[in-house]
C-alpha positions in Angstrom: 17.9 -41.8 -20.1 14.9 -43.5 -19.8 14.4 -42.6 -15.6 14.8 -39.1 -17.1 12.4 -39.0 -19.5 10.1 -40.2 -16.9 10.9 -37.8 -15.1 10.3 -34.9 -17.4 6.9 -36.4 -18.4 5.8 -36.5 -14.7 7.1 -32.8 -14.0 3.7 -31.4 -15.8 1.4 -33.6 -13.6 3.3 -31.9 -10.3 2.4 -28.1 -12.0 -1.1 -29.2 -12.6 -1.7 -30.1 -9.1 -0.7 -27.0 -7.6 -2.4 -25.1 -9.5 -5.4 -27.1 -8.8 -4.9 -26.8 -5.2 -3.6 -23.2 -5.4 -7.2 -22.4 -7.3 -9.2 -24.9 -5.0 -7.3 -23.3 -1.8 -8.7 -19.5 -2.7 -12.1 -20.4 -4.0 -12.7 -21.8 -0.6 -12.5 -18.3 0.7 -15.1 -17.2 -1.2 -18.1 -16.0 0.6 -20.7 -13.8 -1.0 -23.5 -13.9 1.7 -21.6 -13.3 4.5 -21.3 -9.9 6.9 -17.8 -9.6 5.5 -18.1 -10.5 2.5 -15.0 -12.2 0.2 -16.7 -11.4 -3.6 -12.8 -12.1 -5.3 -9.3 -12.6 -4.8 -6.7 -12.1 -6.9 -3.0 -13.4 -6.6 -0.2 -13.1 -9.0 3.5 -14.4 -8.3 6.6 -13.7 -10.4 9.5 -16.0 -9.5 12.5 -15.4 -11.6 10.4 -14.6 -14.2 8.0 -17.6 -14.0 4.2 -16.1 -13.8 1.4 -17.6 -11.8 -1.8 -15.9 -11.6 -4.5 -17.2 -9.7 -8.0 -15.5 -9.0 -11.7 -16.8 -8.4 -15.1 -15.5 -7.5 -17.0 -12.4 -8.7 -17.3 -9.3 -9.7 -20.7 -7.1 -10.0 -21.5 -5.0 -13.2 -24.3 -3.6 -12.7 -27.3 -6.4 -11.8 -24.9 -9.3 -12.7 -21.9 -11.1 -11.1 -19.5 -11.9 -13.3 -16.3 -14.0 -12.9 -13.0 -12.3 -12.5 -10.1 -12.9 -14.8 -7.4 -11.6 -12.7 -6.9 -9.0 -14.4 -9.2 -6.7 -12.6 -8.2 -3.3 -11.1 -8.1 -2.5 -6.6 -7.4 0.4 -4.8 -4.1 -0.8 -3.1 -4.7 2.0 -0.4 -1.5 2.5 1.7 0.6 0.4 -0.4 0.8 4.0 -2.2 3.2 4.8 0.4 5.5 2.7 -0.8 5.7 4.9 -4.4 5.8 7.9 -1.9 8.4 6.4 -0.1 10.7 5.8 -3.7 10.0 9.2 -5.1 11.7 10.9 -2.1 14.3 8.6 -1.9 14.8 9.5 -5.6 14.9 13.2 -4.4 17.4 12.4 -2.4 19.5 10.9 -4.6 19.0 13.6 -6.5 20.5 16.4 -3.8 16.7 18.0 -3.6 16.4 16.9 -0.1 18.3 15.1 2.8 16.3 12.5 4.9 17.9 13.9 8.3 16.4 17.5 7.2 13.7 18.9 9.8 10.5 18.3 7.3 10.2 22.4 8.9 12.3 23.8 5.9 9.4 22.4 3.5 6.0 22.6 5.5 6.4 25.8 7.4 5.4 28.4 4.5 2.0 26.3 4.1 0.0 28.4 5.7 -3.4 26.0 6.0 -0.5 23.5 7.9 0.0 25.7 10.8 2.9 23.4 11.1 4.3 24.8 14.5 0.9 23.6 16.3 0.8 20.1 14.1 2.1 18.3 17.0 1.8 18.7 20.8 2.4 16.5 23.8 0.7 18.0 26.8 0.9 21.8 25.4 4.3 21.2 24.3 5.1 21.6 20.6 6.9 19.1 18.7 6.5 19.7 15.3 9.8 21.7 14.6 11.6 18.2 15.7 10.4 15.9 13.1 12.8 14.7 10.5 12.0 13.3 7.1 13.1 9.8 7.7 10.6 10.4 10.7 7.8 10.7 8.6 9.2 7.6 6.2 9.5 5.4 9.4 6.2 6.1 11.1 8.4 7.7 14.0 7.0 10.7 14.8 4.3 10.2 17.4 1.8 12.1 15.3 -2.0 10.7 15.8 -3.9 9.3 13.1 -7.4 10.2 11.4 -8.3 6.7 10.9 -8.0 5.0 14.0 -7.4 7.5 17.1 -10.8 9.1 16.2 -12.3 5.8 14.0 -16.3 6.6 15.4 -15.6 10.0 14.8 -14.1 10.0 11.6 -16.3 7.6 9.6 -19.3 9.4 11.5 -17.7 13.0 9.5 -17.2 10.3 6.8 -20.7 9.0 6.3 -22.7 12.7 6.6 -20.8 13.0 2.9 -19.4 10.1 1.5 -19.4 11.8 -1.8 -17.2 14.8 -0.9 -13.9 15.6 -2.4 -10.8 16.1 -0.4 -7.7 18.1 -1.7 -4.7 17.9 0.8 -6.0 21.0 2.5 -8.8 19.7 3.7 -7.0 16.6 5.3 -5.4 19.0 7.1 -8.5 20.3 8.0 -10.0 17.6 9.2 -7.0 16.6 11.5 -7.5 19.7 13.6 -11.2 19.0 13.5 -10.9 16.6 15.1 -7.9 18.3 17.6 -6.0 15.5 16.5 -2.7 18.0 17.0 -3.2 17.6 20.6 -3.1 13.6 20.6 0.2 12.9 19.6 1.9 9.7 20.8 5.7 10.3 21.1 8.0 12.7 20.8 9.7 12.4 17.0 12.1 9.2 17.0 11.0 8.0 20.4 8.7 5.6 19.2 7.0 4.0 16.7 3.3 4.7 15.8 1.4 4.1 12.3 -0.1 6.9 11.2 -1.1 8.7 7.6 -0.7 11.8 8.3 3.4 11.3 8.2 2.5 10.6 4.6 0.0 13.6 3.6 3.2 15.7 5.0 5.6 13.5 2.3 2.9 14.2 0.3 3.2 18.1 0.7 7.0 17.8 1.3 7.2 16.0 -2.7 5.0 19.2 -3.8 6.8 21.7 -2.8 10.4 20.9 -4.4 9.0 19.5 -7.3 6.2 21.9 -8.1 3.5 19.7 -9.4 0.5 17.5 -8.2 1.5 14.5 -6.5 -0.2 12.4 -8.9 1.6 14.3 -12.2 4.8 13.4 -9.8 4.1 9.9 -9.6 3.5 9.2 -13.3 6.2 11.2 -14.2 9.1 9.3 -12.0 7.2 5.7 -12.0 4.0 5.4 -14.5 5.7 6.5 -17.1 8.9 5.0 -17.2 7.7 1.5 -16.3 4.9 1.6 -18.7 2.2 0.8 -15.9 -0.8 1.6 -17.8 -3.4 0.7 -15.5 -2.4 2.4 -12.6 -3.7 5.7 -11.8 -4.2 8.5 -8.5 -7.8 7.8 -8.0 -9.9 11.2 -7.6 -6.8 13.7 -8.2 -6.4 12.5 -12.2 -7.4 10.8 -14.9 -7.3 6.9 -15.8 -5.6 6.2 -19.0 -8.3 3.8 -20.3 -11.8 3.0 -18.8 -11.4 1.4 -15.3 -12.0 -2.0 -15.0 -12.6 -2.1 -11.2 -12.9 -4.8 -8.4 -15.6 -3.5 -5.2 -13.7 -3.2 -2.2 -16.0 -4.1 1.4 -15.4 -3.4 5.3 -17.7 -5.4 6.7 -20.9 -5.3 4.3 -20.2 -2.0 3.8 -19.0 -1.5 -0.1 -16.3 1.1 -0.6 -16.2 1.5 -3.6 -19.5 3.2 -4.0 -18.1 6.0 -2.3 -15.2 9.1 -2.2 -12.0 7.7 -0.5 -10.1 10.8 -1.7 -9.0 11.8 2.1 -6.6 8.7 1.6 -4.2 11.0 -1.0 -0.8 10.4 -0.5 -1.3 8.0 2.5 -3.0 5.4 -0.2 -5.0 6.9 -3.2 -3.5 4.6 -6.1 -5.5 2.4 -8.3 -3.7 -0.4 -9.7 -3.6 -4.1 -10.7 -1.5 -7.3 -9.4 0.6 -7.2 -12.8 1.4 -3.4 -12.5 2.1 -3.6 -9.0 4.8 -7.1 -9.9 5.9 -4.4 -12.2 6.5 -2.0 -9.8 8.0 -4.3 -7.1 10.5 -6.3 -9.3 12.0 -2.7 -10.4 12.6 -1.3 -7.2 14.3 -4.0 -6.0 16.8 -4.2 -9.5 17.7 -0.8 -9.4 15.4 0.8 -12.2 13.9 3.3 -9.8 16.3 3.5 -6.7 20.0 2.6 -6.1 21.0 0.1 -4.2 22.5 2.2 -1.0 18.8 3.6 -1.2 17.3 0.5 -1.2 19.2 -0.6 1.6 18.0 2.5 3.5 14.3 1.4 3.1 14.7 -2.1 4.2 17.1 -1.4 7.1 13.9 -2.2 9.1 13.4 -1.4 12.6 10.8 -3.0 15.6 7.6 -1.1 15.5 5.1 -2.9 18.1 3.9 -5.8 19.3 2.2 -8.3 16.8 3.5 -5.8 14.2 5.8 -6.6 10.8 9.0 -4.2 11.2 8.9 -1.3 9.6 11.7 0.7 7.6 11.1 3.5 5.0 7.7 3.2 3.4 7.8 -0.7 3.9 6.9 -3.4 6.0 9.4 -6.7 6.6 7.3 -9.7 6.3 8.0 -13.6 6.8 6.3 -16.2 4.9 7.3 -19.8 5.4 10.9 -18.4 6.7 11.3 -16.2 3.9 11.1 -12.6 4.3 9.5 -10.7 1.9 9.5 -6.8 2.1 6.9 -4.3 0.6 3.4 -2.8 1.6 -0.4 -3.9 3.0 -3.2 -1.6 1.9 -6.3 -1.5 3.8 -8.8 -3.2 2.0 -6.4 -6.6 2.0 -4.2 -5.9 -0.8 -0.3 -6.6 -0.7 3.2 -6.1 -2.8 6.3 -7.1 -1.7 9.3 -8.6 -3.0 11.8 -11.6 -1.3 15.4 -10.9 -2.3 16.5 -14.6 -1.5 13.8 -16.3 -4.0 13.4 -13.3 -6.0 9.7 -13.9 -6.3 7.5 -10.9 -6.5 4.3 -10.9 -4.9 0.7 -9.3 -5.4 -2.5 -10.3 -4.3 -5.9 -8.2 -3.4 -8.0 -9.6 -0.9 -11.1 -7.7 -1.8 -12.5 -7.3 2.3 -10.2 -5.3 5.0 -12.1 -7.6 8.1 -11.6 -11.2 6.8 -12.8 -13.8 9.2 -10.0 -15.7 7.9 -6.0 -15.2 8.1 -4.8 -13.2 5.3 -0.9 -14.4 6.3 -1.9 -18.0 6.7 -3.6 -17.5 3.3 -0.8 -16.3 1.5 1.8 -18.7 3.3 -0.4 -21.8 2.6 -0.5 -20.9 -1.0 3.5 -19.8 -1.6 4.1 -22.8 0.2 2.3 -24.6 -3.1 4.1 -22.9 -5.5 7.4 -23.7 -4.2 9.9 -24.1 -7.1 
């Protein structure tokens, strides 16, 4: 009796010290003077219902920095494809769509798409091929904005970093920039990242369900799991005053600027505790079945030195354990491991750390072991 009750005296000394290493470990990557800049980060892990959330450095209101509380809200940028990703699995479970359909049945009477010409491979058109588990899976060949014309895009970018976007002019801006006539692969022949399979799921969700995007994903996630402080940044209203973090590339501050071209591809606002929310139901059946679960993290190789890929999310391993769920651009995560059922969320507030992200987040879950 006694041995135990040293035991259970010592077990609060063992929490304190990982906490005090966890919080010592990620205020070491602060940086505020830097090129690339690290003003905050922001972790939160759920394990069996055991919360630990960890943040440190600073946020700027106005002239002042202030400390973050870990509470604060991040664009989560193409972690939104992972709630695009559920609603049309819920469509399908639902009989409103099929995910072997040719996406052609949906897109073709848009007539800003010009879907036939969407996707050609020296002069020869593709488009009529793709499938909507093509566009889940990143496995349609069809180039990106964001990185097969990078200098040209941020260039367009910059002239107007104020301008709205609507899903049209996306669209637009792909054949600008005669993106139609870059495509990688034919549909399922390969694997190539790319948002515009999104902005199509995006148009595909519209057009059976007859609403905004945005109405659509309060309406089948928001909503039903309470998650208040999440919100379709530029194409609706927050519920209360945002409370957000600044998101950098480089020095370059983001957040001062119009990121609606991201839409469908990545255009949520959230925090860690909405996104553990979000995570945690997925994966106990509150927002998909279990067959369709299986479907999205039946994963598949993608590329070299690239996490595989199945619909709308990434399979990760930290320290052995896999984890699956989404990255977003600016250094944010949420994913889920189903054999420590820990939920995980973190926003890394700087898309070109000098430092591992992974070996980050490894070093620190490796801390918090249970």
């Amino acid at each position: 009796m006694r041995a135990l009750l040293i035991i259970i005296s010592i077990l609060p000394l063992f929490t304190f010290s990982q906490v005090d290493k966890t919080n010592a470990l990620i205020d070491s990557k602060i940086d505020l003077a830097s090129e690339h800049p690290v003003q905050n980060i922001l972790i939160q892990l759920d394990h069996l219902n055991h919360r630990r959330s960890y943040s440190a450095g600073v946020r700027i209101k106005g002239e002042e920095l202030i400390p973050v509380t870990g509470n604060e809200q991040f664009r989560i940028a193409s972690s939104t494809k992972l709630f695009v990703s559920t609603i049309v699995l819920q469509l399908m479970e639902e009989g409103k769509l099929d995910l072997d359909e040719k996406a052609s049945k949906y897109l073709k009477s848009i007539s800003f798409l010009n879907f036939e010409n969407l996707h050609t491979i020296n002069d020869r058109k593709f488009a009529d091929e793709i499938t909507i588990k093509n566009l889940l899976s990143h496995r349609t060949g069809l180039a990106d904005i964001y990185t097969d014309k990078e200098e040209e895009f941020f260039d367009y970018f910059f002239e107007n970093p104020d301008k709205k976007y609507s899903s049209e002019l996306i669209i637009e801006l792909y054949y600008n920039l005669d993106l139609n006539k870059m495509s990688h692969n034919e549909p399922d022949k390969g694997w190539y990242y790319s948002d515009m399979n999104y902005v199509l799921l995006g148009l595909i969700i519209e057009q059976i369900e007859k609403k905004s995007l945005a109405q659509i994903v309060r309406n089948r996630i928001l909503e039903p799991l309470q998650m208040r402080e999440t919100y379709f940044e530029f194409y609706e209203e927050p519920l209360q005053k945002p409370n957000l973090i600044d998101q950098y590339v480089g020095n370059l501050n983001f957040s001062k600027m119009n990121t609606s071209f991201d839409w469908s591809g990545g255009g949520l606002v959230s925090t860690n505790n909405d996104l553990i929310i979000f995570i945690k139901s997925l994966f106990n059946s509150k927002l998909v079945n279990r067959q369709s679960l299986e479907k999205m993290i039946d994963v598949k190789f993608s590329k070299n030195n690239e996490d595989r890929y199945g619909l709308g999310i990434y399979e990760t391993n930290y320290n052995g354990n896999i984890y699956y769920g989404h990255y977003g651009f600016y250094g944010t995560y949420v994913g889920y491991c189903p054999e420590t059922k820990t939920a995980l969320s973190y926003s890394i507030n700087q898309a070109m750390t000098k430092f591992s992200n992974h070996d980050l987040i490894s070093e620190i879950l490796e801390l918090n072991e249970e």
